[in-house]
DRENDO-1510 file (C-alpha; in Angstrom, 1 decimal, always signed):
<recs>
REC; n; res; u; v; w
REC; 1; UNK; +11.8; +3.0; +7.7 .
REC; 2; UNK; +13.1; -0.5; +7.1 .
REC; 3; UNK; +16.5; -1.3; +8.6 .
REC; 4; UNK; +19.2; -4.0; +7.9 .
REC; 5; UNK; +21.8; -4.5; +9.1 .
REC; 6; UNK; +25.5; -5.6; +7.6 .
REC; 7; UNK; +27.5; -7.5; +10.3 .
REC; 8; UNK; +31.0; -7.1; +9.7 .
REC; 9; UNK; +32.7; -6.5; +12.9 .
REC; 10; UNK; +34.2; -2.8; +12.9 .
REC; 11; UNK; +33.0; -2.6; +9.2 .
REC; 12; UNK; +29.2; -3.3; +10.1 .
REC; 13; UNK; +26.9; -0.7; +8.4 .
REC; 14; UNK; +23.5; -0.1; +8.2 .
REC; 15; UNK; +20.9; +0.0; +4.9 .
REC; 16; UNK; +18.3; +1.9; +5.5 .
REC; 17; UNK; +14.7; +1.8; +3.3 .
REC; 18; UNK; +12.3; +4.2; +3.4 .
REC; 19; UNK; +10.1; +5.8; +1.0 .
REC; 20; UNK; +10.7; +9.2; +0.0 .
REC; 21; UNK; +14.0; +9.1; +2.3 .
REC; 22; UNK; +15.8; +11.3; -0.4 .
REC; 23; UNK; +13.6; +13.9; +0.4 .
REC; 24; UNK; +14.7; +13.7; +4.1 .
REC; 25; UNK; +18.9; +12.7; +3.4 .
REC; 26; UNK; +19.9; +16.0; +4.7 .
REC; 27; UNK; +18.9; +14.8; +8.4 .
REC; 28; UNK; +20.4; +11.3; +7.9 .
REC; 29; UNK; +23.7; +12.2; +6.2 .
REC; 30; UNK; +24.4; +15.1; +8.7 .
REC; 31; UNK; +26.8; +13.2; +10.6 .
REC; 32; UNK; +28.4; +12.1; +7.9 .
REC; 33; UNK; +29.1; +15.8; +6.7 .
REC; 34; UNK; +32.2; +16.7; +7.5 .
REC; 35; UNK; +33.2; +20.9; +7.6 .
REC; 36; UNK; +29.7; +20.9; +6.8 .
REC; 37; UNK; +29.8; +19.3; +3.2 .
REC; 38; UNK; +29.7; +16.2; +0.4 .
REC; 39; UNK; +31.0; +15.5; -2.0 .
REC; 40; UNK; +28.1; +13.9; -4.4 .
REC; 41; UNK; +28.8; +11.7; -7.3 .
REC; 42; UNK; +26.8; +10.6; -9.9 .
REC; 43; UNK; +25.9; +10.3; -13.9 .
REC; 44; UNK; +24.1; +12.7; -16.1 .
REC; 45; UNK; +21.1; +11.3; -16.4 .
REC; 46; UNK; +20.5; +10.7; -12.7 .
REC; 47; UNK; +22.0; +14.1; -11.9 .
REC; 48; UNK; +18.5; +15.4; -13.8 .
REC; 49; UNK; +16.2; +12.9; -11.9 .
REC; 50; UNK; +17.2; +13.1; -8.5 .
REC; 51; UNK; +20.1; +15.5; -7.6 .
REC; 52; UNK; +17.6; +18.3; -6.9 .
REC; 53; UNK; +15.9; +16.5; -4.3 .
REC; 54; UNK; +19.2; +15.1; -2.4 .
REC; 55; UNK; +20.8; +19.3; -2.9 .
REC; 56; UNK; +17.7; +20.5; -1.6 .
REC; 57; UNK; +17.4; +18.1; +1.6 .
REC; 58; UNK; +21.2; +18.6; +2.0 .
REC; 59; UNK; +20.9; +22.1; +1.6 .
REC; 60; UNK; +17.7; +22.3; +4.0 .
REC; 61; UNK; +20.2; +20.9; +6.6 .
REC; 62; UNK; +23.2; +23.4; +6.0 .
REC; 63; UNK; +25.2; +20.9; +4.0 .
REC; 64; UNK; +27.1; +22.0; +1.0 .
REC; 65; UNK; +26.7; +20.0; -2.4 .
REC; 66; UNK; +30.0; +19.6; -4.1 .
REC; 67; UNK; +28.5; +17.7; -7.2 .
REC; 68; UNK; +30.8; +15.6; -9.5 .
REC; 69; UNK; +29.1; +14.8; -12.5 .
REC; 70; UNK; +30.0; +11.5; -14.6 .
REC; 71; UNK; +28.6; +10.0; -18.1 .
REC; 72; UNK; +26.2; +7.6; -18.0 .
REC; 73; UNK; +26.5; +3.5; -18.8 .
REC; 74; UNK; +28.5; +1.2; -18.6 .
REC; 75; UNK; +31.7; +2.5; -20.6 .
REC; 76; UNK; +32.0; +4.7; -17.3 .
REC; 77; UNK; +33.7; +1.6; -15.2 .
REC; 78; UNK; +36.8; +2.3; -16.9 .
REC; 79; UNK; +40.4; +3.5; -16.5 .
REC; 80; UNK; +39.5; +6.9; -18.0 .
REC; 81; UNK; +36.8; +7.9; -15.8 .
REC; 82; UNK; +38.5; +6.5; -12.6 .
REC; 83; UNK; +41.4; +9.1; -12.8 .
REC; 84; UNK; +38.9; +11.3; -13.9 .
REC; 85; UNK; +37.1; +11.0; -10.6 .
REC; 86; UNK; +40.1; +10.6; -8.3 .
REC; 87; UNK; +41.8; +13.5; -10.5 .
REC; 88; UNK; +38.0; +15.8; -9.1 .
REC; 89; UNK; +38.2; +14.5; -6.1 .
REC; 90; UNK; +42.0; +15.4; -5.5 .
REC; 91; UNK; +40.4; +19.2; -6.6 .
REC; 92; UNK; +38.0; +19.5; -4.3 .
REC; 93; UNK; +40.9; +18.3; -1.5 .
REC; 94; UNK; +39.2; +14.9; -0.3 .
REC; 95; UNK; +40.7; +13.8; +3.2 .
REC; 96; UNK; +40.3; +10.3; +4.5 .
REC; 97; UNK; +38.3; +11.1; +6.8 .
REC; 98; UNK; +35.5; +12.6; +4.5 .
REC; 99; UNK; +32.7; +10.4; +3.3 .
REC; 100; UNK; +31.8; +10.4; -0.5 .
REC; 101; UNK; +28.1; +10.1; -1.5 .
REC; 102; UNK; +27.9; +7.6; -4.6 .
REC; 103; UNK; +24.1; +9.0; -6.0 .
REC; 104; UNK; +23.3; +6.6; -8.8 .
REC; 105; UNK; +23.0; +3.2; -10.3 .
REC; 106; UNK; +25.6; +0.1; -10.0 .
REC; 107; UNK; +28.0; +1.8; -12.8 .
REC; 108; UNK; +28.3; +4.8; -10.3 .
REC; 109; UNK; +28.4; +3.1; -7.1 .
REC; 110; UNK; +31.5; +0.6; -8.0 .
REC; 111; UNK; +33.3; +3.2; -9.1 .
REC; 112; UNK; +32.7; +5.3; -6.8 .
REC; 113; UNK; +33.5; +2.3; -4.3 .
REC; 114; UNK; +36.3; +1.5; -5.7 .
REC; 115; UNK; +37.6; +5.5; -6.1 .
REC; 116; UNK; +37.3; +5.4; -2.7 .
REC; 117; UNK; +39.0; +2.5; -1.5 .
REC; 118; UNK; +42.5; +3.5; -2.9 .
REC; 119; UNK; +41.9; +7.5; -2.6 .
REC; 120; UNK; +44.4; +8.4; +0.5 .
REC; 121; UNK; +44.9; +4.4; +0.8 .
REC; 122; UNK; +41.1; +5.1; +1.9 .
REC; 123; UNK; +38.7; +7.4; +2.0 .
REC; 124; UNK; +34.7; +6.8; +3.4 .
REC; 125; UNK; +32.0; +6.8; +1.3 .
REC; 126; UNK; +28.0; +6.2; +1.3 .
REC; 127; UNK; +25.7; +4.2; -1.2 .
REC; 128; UNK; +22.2; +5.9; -2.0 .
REC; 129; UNK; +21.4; +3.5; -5.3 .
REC; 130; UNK; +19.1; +4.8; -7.2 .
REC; 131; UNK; +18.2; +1.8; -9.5 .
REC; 132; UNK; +16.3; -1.4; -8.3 .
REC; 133; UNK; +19.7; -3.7; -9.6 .
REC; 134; UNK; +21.7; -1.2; -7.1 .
REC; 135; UNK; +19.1; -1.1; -4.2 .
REC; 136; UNK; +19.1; -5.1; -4.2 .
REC; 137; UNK; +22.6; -6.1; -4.8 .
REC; 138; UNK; +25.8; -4.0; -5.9 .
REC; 139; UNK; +25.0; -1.3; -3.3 .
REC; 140; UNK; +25.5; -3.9; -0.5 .
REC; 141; UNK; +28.6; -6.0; +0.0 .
REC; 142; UNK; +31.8; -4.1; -0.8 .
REC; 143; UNK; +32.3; -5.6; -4.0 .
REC; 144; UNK; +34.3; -2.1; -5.9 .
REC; 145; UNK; +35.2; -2.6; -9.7 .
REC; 146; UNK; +35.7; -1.2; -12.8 .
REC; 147; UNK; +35.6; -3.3; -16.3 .
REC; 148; UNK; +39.0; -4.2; -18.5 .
REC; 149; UNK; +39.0; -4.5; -21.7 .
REC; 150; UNK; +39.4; -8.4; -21.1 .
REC; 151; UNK; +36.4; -8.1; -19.0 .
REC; 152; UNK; +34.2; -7.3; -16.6 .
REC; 153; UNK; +34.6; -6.3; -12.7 .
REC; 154; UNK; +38.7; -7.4; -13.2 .
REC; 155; UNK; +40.0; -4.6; -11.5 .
REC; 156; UNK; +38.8; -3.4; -8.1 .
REC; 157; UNK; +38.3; -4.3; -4.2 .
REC; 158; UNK; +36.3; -5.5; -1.3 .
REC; 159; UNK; +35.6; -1.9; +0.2 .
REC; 160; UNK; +32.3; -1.6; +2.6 .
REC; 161; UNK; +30.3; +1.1; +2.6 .
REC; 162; UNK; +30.0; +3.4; +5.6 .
REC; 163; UNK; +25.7; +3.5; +4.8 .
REC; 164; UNK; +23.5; +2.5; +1.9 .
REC; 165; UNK; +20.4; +4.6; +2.0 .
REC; 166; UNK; +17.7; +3.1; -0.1 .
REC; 167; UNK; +14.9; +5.7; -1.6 .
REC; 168; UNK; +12.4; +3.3; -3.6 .
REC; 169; UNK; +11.0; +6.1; -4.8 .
REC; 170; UNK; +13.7; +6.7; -7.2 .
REC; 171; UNK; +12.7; +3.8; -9.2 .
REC; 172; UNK; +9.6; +6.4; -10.8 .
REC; 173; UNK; +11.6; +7.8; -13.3 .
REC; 174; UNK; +13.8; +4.8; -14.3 .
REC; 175; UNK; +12.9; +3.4; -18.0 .
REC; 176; UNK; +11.0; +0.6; -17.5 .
REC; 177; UNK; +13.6; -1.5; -19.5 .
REC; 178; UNK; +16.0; -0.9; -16.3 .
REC; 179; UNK; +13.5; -2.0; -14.0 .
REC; 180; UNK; +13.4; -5.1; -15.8 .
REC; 181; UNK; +17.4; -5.5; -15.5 .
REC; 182; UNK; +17.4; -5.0; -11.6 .
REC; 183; UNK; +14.3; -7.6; -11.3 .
REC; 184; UNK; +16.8; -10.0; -12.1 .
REC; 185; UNK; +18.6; -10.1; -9.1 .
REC; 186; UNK; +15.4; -10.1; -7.4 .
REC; 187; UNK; +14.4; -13.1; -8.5 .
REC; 188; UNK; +17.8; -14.4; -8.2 .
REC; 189; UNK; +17.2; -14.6; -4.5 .
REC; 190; UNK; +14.7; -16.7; -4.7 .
REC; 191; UNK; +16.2; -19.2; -6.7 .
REC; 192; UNK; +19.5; -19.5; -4.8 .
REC; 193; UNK; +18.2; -20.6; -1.9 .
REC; 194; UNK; +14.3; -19.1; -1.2 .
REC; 195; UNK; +12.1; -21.1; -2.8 .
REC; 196; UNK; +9.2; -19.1; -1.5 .
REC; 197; UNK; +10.5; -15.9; -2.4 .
REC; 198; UNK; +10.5; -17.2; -6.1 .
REC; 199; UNK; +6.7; -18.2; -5.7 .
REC; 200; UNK; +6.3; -14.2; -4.3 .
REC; 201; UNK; +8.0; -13.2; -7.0 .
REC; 202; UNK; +5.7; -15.0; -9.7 .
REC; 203; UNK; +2.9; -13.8; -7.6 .
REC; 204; UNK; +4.3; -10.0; -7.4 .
REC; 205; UNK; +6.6; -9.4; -10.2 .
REC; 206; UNK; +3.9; -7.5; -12.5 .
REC; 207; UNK; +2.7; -5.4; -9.4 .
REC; 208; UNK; +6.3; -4.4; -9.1 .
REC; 209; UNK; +7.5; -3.5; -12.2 .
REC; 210; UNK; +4.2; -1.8; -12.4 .
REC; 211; UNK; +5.4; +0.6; -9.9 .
REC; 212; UNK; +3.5; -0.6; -7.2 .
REC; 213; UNK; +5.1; +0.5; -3.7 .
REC; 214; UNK; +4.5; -1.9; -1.1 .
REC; 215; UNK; +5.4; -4.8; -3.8 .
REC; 216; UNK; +8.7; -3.0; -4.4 .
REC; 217; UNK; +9.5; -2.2; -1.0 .
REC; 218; UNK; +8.9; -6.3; +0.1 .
REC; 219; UNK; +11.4; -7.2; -2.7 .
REC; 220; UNK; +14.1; -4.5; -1.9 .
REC; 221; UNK; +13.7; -5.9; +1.9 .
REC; 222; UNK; +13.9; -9.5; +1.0 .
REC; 223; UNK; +16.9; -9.1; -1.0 .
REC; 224; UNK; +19.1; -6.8; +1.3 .
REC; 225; UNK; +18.3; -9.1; +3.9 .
REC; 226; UNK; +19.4; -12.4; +2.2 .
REC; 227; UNK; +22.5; -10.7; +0.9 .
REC; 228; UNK; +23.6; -9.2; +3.9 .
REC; 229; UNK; +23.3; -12.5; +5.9 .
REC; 230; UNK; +25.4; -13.9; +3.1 .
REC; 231; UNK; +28.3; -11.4; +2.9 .
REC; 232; UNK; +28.3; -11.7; +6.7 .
REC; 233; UNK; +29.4; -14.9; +6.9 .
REC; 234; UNK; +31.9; -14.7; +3.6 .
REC; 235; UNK; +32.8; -11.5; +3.2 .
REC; 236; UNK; +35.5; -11.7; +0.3 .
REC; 237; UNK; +33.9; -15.5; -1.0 .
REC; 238; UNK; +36.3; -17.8; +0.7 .
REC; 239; UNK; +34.2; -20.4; +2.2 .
REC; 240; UNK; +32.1; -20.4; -1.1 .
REC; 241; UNK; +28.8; -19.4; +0.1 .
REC; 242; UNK; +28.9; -15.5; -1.6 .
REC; 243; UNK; +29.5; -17.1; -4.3 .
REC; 244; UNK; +26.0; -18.1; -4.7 .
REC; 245; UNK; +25.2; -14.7; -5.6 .
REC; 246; UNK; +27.0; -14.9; -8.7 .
REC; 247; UNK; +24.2; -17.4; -10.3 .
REC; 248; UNK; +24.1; -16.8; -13.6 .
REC; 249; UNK; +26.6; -14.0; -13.6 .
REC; 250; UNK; +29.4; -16.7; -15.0 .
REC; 251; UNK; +26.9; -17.2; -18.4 .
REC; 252; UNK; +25.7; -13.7; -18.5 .
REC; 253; UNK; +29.7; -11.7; -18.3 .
REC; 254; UNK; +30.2; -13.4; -21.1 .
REC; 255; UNK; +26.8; -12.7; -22.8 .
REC; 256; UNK; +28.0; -8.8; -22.1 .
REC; 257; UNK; +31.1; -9.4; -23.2 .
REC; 258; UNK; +29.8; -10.5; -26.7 .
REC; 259; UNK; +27.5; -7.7; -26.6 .
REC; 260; UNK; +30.4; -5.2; -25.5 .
REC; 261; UNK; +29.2; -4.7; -22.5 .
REC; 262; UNK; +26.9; -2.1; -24.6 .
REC; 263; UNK; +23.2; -0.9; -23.9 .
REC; 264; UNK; +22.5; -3.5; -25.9 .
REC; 265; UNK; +22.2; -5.8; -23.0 .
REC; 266; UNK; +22.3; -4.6; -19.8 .
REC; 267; UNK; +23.8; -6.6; -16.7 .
REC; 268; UNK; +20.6; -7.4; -15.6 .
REC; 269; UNK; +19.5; -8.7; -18.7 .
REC; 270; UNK; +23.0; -10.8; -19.0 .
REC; 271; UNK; +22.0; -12.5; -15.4 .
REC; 272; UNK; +18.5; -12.7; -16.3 .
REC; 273; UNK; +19.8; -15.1; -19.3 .
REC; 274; UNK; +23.0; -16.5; -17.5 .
REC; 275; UNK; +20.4; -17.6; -14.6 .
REC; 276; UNK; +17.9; -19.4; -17.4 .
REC; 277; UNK; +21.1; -21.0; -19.1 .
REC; 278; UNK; +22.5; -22.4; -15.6 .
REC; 279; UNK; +19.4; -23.9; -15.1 .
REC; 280; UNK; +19.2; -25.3; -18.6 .
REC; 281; UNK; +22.2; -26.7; -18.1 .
REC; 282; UNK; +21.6; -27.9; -15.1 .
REC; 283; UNK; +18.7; -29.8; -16.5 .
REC; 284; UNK; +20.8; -31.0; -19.1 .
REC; 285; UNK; +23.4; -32.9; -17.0 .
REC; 286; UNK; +20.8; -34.3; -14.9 .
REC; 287; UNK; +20.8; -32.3; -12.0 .
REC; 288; UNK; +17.1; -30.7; -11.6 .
REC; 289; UNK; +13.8; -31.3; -13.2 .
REC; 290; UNK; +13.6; -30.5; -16.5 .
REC; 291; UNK; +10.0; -28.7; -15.5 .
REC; 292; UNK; +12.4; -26.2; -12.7 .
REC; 293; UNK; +14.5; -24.9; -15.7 .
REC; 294; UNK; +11.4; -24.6; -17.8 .
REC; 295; UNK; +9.7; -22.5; -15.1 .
REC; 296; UNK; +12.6; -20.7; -14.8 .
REC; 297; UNK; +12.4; -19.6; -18.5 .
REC; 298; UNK; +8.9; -18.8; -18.6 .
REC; 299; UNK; +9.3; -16.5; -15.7 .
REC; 300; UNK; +11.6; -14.6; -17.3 .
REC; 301; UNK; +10.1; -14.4; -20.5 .
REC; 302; UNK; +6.8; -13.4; -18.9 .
REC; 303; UNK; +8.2; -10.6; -17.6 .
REC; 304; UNK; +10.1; -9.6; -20.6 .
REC; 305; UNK; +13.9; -10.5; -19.6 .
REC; 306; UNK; +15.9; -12.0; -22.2 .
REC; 307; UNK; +16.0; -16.1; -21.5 .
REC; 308; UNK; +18.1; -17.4; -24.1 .
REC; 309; UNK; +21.0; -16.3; -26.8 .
REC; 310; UNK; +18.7; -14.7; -29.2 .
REC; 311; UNK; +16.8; -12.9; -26.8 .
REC; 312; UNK; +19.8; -11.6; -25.5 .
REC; 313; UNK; +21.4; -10.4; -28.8 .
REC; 314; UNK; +24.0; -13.1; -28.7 .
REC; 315; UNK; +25.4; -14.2; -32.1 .
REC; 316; UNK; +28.4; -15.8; -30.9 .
REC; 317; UNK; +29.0; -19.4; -31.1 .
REC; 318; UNK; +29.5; -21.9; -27.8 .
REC; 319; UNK; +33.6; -21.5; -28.3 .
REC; 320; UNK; +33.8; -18.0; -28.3 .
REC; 321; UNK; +31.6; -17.7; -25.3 .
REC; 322; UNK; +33.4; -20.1; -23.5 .
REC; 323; UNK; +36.5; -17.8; -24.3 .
REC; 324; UNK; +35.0; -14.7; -22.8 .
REC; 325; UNK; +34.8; -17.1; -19.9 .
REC; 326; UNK; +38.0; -17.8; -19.2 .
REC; 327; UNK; +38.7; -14.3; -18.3 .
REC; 328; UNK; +36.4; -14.7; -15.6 .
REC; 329; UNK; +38.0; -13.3; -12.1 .
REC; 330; UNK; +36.6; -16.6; -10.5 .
REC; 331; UNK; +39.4; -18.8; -12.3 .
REC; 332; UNK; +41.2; -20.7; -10.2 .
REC; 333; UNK; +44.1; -23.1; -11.4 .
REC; 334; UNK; +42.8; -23.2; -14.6 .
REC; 335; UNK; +39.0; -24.3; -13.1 .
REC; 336; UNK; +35.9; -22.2; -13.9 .
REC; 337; UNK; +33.1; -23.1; -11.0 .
REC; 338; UNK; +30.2; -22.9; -12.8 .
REC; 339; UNK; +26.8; -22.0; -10.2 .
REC; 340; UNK; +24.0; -24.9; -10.8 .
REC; 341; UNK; +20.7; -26.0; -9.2 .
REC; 342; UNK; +19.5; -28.9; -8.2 .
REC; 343; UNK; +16.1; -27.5; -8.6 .
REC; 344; UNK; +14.7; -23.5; -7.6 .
REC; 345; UNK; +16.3; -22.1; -4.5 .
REC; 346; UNK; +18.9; -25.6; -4.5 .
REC; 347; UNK; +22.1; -23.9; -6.1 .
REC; 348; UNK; +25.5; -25.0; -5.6 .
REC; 349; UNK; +28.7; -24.4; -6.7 .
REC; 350; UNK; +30.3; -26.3; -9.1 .
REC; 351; UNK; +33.9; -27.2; -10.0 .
REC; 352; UNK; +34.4; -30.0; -12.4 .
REC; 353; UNK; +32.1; -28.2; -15.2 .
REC; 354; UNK; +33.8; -29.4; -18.6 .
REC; 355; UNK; +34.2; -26.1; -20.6 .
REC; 356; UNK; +34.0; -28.4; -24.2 .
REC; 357; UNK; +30.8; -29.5; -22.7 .
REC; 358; UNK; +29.5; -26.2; -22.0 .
REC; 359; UNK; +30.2; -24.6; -25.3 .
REC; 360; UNK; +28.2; -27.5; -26.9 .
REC; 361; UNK; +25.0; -27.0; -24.5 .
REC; 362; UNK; +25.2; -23.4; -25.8 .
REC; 363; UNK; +25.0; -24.2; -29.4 .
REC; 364; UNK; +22.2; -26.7; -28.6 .
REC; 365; UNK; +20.4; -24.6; -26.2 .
REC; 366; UNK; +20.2; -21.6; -29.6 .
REC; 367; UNK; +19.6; -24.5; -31.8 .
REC; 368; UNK; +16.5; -25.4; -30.0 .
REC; 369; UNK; +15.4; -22.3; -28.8 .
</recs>
């Protein structure tokens, strides 16, 4: 078993990675089982792939399964589903000093998160992701959220986790379209600020998303570990250094917004295009090598990840993208900062991006694609 650990003070937690560590849950999440139960959330589809395994371990260990049960996708970050879950929760007579298992992918485990974090004024709960996008980014942090219909992640909280228990193995019966998506913020790592890592991941990626387990457990490391060290030293992004994380997240919310934050694009996707348009860009005003952005690009159309605006079923113009942007929860006195590289793993955040200027680069960048 791998083992990171989240510094926060009082809030510190631990991720733990280990293959097949669904299997065996019911001896780590014992002492989290209070009155001899937990409370287990998750979507349909996930409920059919892997509750069996985490009721059976649970159950192996004389824990009671209380299962809650959601829809799957995205449309489940929503007003509707959170009273939904608070209004089961509330049933099933949550106190604050219970701990709530979120079982699923990144839909599931904000709004879970965020359920939690206003439950009671608080209630405890525990990540076990079960897609690679969860395992290597929304599962660690605190970042809690549901979507608005202005957009996306607008309503929610900085809420820690009380675990995050990572099963790699759970990534067998994803599609491999959502293995794709959560290879994006893989890579992403890399080209914030690990240059190396983004040569392992050229090396690796294929191995990977082929399913291969040592290649997948690296990656799941790797990233944990670079985004824990981050949120330990800005917890809630006010020294500007989590906001790294967000590369191409500013481009690729409002690629999902266009899309309507459907299964036609998934989040992963939207980054995996935001990240190749911030490099782009960044090419464009001068910033990095025109040959960094290209490389970029042809990374992420080697591995099938949508690179551009038609790849990402974007129709939109530059305008209208540029006004899905400027519902972005990052706005600040009327500024957007924009994340842009000075070359792979050199990004920086940028605050003087002219939006007029960025809605013409996107109506260049479909014009030339």
């Amino acid at each position: 078993m791998a083992l990171v650990r989240v510094a926060l003070g009082a809030r510190s937690y631990d991720i733990l990675i280990e293959q097949g560590a669904l299997d065996r849950a019911g001896d780590t999440l014992a002492p989290y089982a209070r009155k001899g139960r937990l409370v287990v959330v998750t979507d349909a589809n996930v409920a059919a792939a892997q509750l069996p395994r985490l009721d059976a371990s649970l159950h192996a260990a004389n824990i009671a399964v209380e299962p809650i049960i959601l829809p799957p996708g995205e449309q489940t970050k929503s007003w509707r589903h959170l009273e939904q879950l608070l209004d089961a929760l509330l049933a099933l007579e949550i106190e604050r000093g219970d701990h709530i298992v979120a079982l699923g992918g990144g839909v599931i485990g904000d709004l879970v998160g965020f359920a939690a974090s206003i439950l009671k004024r608080g209630c405890h709960f525990i990540q076990v992701p079960t897609t690679l996008l969860a395992q290597v980014d929304s599962s660690v942090g605190g970042k809690t959220a549901i979507n608005a219909k202005a957009g996306k992640n607008l309503i929610g909280s900085f809420y820690q986790p009380a675990l995050v228990l990572i099963d790699p193995s759970t990534l067998d019966s994803l599609p491999p379209r959502e293995t794709r998506a959560g290879y994006a913020e893989v890579v992403k790592y890399g080209l914030i600020d690990d240059p190396e890592f983004f040569d392992w991941c050229a090396a690796n990626a294929q191995a990977l998303l082929a399913g291969d387990p040592d290649a997948r457990t690296i990656a799941i490391q790797r990233s944990v570990q670079a985004k824990a060290a981050i949120v330990a030293d800005d917890e809630r992004e006010t020294s500007g250094r989590r906001a790294l994380l967000n590369l191409g997240h500013t481009f690729g919310h409002a690629l999902e917004a266009d899309t309507g934050f459907s299964d036609t694009l998934l989040h992963g996707e939207g980054v995996a295009a935001g990240m190749a348009l911030a490099f782009r860009y960044s090419a464009r005003l001068g910033l990095c090598a025109q040959a960094d952005a290209d490389r970029v690009t042809a990374h992420l159309k080697a591995v099938g990840l949508p690179h551009d605006l038609a790849t990402a079923h974007v129709r939109a113009g530059g305008a209208a993208l540029v006004g899905h942007m400027l519902h972005d929860k990052k706005m600040a006195a009327g500024t957007l900062p924009f994340l842009l590289a000075r070359g792979i793993g050199q990004t920086f955040l940028s605050k003087d991006v002219a939006l007029d200027d960025v809605a013409a680069f996107l109506d260049a960048d479909r014009t030339a694609a």
